[in-house]
C-alpha positions as CSV (number, residue, x, y, z in Angstrom):
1,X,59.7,62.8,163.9
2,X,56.5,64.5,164.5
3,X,55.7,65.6,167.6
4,X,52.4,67.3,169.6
5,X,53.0,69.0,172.5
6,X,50.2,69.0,175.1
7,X,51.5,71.6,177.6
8,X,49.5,73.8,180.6
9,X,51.7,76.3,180.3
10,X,52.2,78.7,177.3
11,X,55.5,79.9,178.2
12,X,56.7,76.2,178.7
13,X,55.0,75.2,175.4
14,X,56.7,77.6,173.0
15,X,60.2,76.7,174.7
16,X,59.6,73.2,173.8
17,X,58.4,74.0,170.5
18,X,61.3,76.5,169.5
19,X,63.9,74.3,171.0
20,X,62.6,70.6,169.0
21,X,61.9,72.7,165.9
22,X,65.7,73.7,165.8
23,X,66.6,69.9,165.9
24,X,67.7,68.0,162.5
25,X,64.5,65.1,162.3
26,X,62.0,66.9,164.9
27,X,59.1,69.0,164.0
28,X,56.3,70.1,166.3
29,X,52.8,69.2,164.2
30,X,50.3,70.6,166.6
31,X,49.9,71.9,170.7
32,X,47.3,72.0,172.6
33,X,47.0,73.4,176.6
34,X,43.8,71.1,177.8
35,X,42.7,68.1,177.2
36,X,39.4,68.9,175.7
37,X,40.6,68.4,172.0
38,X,43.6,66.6,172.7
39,X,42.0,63.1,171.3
40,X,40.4,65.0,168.3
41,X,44.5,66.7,167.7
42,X,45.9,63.3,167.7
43,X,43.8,61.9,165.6
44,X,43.9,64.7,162.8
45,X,47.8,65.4,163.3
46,X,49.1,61.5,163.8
47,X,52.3,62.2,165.5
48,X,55.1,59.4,166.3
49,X,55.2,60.9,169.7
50,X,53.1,63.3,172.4
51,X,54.2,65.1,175.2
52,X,51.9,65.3,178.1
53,X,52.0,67.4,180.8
54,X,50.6,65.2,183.8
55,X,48.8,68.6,185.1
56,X,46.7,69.5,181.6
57,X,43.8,70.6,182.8
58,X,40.7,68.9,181.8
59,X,40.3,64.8,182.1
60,X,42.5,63.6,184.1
61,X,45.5,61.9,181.9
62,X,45.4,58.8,183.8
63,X,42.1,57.2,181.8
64,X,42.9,58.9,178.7
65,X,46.2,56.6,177.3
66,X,44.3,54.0,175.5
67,X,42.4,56.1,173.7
68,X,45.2,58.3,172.2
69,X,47.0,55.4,171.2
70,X,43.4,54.0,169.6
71,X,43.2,57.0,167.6
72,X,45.5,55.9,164.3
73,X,48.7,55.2,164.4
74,X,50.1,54.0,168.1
75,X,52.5,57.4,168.8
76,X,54.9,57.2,171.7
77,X,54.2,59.3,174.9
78,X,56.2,60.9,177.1
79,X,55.3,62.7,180.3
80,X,55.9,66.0,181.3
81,X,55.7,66.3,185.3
82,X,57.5,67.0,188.7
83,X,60.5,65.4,190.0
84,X,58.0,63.3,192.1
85,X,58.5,59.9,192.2
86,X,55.2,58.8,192.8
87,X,54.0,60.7,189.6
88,X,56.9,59.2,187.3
89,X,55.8,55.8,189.0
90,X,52.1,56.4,188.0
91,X,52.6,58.0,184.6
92,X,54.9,54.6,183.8
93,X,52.1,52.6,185.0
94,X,48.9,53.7,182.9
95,X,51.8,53.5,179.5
96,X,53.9,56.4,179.4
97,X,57.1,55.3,177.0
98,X,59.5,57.5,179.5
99,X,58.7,60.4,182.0
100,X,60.7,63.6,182.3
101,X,60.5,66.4,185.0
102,X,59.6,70.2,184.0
103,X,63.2,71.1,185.4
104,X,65.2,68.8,183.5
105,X,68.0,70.8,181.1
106,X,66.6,70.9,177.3
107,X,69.0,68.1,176.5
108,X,67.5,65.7,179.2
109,X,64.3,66.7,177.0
110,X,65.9,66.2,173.5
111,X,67.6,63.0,174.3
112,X,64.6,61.3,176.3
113,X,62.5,61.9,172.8
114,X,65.4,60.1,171.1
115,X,65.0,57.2,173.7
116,X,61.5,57.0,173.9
117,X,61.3,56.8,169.9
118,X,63.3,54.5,169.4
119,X,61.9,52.1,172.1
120,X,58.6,52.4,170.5
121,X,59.8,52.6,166.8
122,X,63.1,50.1,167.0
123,X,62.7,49.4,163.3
124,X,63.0,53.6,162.6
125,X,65.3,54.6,165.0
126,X,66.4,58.8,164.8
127,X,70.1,60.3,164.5
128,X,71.3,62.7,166.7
């Protein structure tokens, strides 16, 4: 599965990356920390799935789901935020495939990439 992380913060960014590179099936294709050449990134890289941190700065995220998924191939998207209910709510609404808070353990992380792939890919679902 290739994956682009779109994460604010560096520290965050390179957790993710080490920990999903260590995993059998998962490869990190690209990051980014704004939104400024996020639609360019997914359209060059076409990853099966992005991970969006609901605070990159730039656009705001909300307008900007369409046009990632009109950019090649459809990829799934997961959102990165707060345990906020009212974010998870909105992030589901505009087309998130699943939401996850910052604080969750790296397994919550791992195993809501699983999920959200195979919802979105049913024909090509991962092991692990």
């Amino acid at each position: 599965m290739r994956i682009l992380l779109a994460v604010k913060r560096s520290d965050l960014r390179i957790g993710m990356e080490m920990l999903l590179d260590e995993q059998t099936g998962l490869k990190v294709i690209g990051s980014i920390a704004d939104t400024a050449g996020l639609l360019e990134l997914v359209k060059t890289a076409q990853p099966d799935l992005v991970v969006l941190d609901w605070d990159l700065p730039g656009k705001p995220l909300a307008g900007m789901f369409d046009k990632i998924r009109d950019n090649g191939p459809r990829p799934a998207i997961i959102v990165l935020g707060g345990k906020d209910t009212d974010t998870e709510q909105a992030a589901l609404a505009v087309g998130a495939d699943a939401y996850i808070s910052k604080g969750d353990p790296p397994a919550e992380l791992l195993a809501t990439i699983r999920r959200a792939y195979d919802r979105h890919y049913p024909s090509r679902m991962v092991e692990g």
